[in-house]
VONU-53108 format. One record per residue: z, x, y of N, C-alpha, C in turn; residue in three letters; residue number from 1. Coordinates in steps of 0.1 Angstrom, whole numbers. Each point is the difference from the previous one (the first is absolute). Layout:
# VONU-53108
    npz    npx    npy   capz   capx   capy    cpz    cpx    cpy   aa    i
      Z      X      Y      Z      X      Y      Z      X      Y  ALA  NUM
...
# end
This chain:
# VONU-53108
    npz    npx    npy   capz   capx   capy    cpz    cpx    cpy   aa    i
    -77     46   -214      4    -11      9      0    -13     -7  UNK    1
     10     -6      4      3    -14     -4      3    -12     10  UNK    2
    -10    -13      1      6     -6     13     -5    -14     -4  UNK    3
      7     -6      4     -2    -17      2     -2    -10     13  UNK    4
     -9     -4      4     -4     -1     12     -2    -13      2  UNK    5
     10    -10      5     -6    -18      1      7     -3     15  UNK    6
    -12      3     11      2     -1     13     12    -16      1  UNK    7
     -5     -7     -8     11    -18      4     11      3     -4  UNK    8
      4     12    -13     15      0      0     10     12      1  UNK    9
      5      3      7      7     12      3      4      5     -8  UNK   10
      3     -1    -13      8      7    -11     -7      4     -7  UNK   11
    -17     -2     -1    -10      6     -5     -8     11     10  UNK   12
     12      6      5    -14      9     14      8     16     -1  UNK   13
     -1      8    -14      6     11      2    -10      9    -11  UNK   14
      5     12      6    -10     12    -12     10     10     -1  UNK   15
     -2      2    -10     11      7    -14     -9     14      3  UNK   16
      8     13     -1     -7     11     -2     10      6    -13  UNK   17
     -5      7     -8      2      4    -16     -8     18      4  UNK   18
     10      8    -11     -4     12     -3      4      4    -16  UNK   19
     -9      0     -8      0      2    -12      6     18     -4  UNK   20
     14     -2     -2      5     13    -10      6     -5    -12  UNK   21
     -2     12    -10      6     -3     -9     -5     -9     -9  UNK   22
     -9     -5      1    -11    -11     -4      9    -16      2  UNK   23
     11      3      9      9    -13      7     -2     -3     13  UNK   24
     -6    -14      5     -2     -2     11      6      1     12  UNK   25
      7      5      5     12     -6     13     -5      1     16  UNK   26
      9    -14     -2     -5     -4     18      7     13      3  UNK   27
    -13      5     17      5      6     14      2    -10     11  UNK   28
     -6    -11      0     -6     -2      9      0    -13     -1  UNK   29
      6     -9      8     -2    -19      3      2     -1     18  UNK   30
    -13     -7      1     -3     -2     16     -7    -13      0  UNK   31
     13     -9      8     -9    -10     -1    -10     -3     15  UNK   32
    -11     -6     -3     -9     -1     10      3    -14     15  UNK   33
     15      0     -7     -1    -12     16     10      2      8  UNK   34
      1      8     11      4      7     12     13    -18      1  UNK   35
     -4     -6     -3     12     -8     13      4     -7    -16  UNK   36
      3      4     -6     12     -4    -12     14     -6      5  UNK   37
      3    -14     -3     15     -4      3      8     11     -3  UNK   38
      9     -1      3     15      9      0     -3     14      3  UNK   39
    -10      4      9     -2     17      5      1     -3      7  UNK   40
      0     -8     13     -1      3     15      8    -14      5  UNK   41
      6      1     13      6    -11      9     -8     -1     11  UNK   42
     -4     -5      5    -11     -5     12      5    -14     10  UNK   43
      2      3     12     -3    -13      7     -5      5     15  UNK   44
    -10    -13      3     -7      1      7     -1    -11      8  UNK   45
     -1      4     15     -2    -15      6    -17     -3      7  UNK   46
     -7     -7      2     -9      0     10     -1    -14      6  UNK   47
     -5      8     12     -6     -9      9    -11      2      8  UNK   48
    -11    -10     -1    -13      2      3     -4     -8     13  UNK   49
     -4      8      7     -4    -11     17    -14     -5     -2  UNK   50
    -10      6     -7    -11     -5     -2     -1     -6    -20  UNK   51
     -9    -10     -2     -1     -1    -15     16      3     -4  UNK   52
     -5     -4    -16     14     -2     -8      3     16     -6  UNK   53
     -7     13      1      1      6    -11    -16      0     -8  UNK   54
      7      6    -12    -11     -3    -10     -1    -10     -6  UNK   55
    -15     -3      2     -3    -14     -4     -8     -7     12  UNK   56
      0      8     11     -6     -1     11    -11      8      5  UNK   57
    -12     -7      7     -9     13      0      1     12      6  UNK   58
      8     -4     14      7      8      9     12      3      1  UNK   59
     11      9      2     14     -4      2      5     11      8  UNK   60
     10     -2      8      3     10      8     18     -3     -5  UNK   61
      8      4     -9     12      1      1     10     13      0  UNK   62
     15     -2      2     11      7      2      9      1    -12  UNK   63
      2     11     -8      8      0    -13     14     10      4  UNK   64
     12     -6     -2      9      9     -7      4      2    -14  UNK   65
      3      9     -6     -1      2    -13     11     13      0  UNK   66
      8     -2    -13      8     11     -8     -1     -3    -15  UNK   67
     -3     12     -3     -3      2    -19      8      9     -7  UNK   68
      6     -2     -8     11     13    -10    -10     -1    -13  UNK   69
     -8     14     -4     -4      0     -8      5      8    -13  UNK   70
      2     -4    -13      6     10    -11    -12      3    -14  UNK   71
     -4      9      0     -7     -2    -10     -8     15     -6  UNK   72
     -9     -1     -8     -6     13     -5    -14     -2     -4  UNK   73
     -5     12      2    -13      4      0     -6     10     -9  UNK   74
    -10     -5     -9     -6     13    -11    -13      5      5  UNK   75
     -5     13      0    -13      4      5     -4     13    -13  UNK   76
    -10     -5     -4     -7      5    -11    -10      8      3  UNK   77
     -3     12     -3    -15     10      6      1     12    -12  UNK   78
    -13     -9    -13     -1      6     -7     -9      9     -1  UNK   79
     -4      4     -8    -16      9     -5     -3      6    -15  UNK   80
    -12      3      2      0      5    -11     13     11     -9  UNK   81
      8     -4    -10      7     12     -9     11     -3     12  UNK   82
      2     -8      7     17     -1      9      1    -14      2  UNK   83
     13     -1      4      7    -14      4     13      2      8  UNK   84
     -5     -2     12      8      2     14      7    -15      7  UNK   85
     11     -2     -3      9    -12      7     12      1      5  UNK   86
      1     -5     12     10     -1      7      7    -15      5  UNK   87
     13      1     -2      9    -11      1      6      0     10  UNK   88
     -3     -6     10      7     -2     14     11    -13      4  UNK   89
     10      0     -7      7     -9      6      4      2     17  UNK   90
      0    -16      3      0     -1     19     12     -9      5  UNK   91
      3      5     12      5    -15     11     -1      6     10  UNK   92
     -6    -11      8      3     -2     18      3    -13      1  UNK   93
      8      4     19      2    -13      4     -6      0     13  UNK   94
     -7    -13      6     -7      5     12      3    -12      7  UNK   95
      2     -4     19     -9    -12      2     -7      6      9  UNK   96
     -1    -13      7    -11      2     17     -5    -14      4  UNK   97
     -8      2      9     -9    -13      7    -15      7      2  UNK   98
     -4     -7      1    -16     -2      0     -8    -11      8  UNK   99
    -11      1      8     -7    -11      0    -13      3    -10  UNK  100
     -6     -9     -1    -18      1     -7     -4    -14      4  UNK  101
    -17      6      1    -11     -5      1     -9     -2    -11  UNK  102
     -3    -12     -3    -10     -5    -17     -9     -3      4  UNK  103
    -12      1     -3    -10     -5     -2    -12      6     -9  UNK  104
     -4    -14    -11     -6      6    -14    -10     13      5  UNK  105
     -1     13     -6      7      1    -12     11      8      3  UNK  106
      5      5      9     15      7      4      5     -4      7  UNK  107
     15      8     -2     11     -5      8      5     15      3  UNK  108
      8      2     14      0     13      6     14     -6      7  UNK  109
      8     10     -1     10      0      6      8     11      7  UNK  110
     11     -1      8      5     11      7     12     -6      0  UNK  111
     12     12      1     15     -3     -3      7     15     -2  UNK  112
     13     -3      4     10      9      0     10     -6    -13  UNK  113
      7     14     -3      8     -5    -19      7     13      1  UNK  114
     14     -4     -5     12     10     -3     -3      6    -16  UNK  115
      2     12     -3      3     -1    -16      8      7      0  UNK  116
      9     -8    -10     19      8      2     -4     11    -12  UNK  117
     -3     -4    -10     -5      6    -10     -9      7     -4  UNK  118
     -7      9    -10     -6      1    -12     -2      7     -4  UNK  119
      2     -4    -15      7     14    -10    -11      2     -9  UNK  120
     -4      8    -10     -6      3    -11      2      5     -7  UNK  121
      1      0    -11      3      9    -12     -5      3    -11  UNK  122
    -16     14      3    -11      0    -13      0     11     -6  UNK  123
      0     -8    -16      3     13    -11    -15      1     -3  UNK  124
     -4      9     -3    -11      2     -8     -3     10    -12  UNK  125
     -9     -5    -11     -1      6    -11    -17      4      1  UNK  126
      1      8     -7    -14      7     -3      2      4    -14  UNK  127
    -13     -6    -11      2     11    -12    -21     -4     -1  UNK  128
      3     12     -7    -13      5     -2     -1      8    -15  UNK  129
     -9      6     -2     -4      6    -17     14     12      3  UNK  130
     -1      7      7      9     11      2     11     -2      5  UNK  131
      4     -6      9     12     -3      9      8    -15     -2  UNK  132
      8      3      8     10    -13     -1      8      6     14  UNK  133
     -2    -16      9      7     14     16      7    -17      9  UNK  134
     10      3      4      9    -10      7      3      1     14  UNK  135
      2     -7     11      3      6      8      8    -12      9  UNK  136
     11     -2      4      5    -13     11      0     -1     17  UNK  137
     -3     -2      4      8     -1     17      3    -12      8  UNK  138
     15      0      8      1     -6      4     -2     -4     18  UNK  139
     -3    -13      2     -9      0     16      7     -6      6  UNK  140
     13     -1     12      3    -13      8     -7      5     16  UNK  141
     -9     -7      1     -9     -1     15     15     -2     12  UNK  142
    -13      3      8      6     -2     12      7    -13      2  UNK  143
     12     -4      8      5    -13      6     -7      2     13  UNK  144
     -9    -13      3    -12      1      9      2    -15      2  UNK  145
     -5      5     21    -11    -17      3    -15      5      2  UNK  146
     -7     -9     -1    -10      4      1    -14    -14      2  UNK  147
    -12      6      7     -4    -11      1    -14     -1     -8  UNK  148
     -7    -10     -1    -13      3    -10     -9    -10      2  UNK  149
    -12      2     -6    -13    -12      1     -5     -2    -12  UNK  150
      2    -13     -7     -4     -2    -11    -11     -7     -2  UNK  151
     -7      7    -11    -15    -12      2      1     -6    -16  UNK  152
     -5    -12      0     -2     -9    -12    -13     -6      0  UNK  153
      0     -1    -17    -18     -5     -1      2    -17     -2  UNK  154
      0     -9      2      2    -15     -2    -16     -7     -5  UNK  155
      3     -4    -14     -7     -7     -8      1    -13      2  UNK  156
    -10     -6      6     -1    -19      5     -9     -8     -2  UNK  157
      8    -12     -6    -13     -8     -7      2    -16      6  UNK  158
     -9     -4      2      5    -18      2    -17     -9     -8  UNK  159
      3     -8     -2    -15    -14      2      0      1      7  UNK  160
    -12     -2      3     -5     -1     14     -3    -12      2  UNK  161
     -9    -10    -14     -2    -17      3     16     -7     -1  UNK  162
      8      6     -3     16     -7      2      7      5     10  UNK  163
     -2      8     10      4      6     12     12      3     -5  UNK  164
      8      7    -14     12      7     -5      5      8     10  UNK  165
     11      2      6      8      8      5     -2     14     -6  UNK  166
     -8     14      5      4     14     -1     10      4    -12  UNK  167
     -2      3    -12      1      3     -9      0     19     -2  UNK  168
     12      5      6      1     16     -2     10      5     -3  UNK  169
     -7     12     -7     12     11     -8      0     11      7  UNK  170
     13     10      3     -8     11      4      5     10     -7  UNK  171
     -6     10      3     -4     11    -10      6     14      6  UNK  172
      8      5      0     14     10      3    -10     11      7  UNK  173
     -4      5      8     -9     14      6     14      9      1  UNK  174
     -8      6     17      3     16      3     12     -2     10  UNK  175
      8     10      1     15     -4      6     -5     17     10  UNK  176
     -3     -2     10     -1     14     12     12     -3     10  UNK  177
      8     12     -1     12      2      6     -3      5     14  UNK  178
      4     -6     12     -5      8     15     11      9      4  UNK  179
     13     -7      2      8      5      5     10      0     -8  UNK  180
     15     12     -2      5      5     -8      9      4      6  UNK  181
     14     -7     -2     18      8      4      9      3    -12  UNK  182
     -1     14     -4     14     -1    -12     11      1      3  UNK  183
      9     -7     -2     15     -3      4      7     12    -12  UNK  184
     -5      4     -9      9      8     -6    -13     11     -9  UNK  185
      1      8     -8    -13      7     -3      5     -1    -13  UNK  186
    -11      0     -8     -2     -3    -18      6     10    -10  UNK  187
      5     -4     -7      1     12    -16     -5     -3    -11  UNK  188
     -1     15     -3    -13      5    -11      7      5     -9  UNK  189
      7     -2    -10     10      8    -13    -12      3    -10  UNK  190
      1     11     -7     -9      6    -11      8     -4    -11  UNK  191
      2    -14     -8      8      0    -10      0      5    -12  UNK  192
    -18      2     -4     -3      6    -13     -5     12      6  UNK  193
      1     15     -4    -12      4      8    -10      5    -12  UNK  194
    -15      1      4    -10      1     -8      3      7    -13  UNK  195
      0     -5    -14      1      8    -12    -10     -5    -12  UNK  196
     -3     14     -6    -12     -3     -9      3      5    -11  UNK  197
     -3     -9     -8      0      8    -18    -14      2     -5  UNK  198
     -4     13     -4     -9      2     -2     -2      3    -18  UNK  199
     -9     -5     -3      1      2    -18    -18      4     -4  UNK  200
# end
């Protein structure tokens, strides 16, 4: 493994994965570590809050609409001893919805209904090991669904206290629990590689 890590600048936040054949190095494997990278995703979002501002407030009770087009890819690594197991999942969805939520340090909890017209996947995966070499692809488009869900968030908050600073918070992405579920059309599952091994 190879990685460079400087939280202040984004161009320094990725890890390199390498598999030595041949006694020649070659990348499998570049994943970079910052989920909201310019040019992968479209997002807008409106809110309005009847209590407090939002975050940055100690309490807040607001109303969000939101729609996101996401495009992008994903590496997942699960090695072990004498193997090296990764999978490359290139993605898109498109989703919106509304929501209200409730803040107060240290969570924020919310409830909301959201369309997703989309979402597709597409993961290859490689396995080689002392004896094998084995590939396999499939392709995922989910259900076109509404659906409704409760999301909880962890919110990090700081102020002075002898300078009475305004609520100072970040929050921190949790758990997405789906209650209720309509699929408008049902999903496909294509086998594009199907499982094959070379064995030596």
């Amino acid at each position: 493994m190879k990685c460079k890590i400087n939280p202040q600048n984004d161009d320094e936040s990725s890890v390199e994965t390498f598999f030595r054949l041949a006694e020649q190095l070659i990348p499998l494997a570049e994943s970079n570590l910052n989920e909201n990278k310019e040019g992968t995703s479209l997002q807008f979002y409106r809110r309005f809050c009847f209590v407090g501002d939002g975050l940055g407030d100690a309490i807040s009770v607001c109303g969000y609409a939101s729609a996101e087009l996401w495009i992008g890819w994903r590496v997942n690594h699960d090695g072990g001893l004498s193997l090296y197991n990764v999978t490359y999942t290139p993605f898109s969805y498109f989703q919106g919805g509304v929501n209200v939520s409730a803040a107060s340090y240290p969570a924020e909890v919310s409830y909301g209904g959201y369309i997703q017209l989309y979402n597709l996947e597409v993961s290859v995966n490689f396995l080689i090991s002392q004896s094998q070499i084995c590939w396999d692809g499939d392709f995922f488009l989910y259900a076109t669904q509404a659906f409704t869900s409760v999301n909880t968030n962890l919110l990090l908050c700081q102020r002075s206290i002898p300078d009475m600073t305004p609520w100072d918070c970040d929050k921190v992405q949790g758990v997405q629990f789906r209650h209720l579920t309509y699929d408008f059309f049902d999903g496909t599952f294509i086998d594009l590689l199907p499982r094959t091994c070379i064995t030596f």
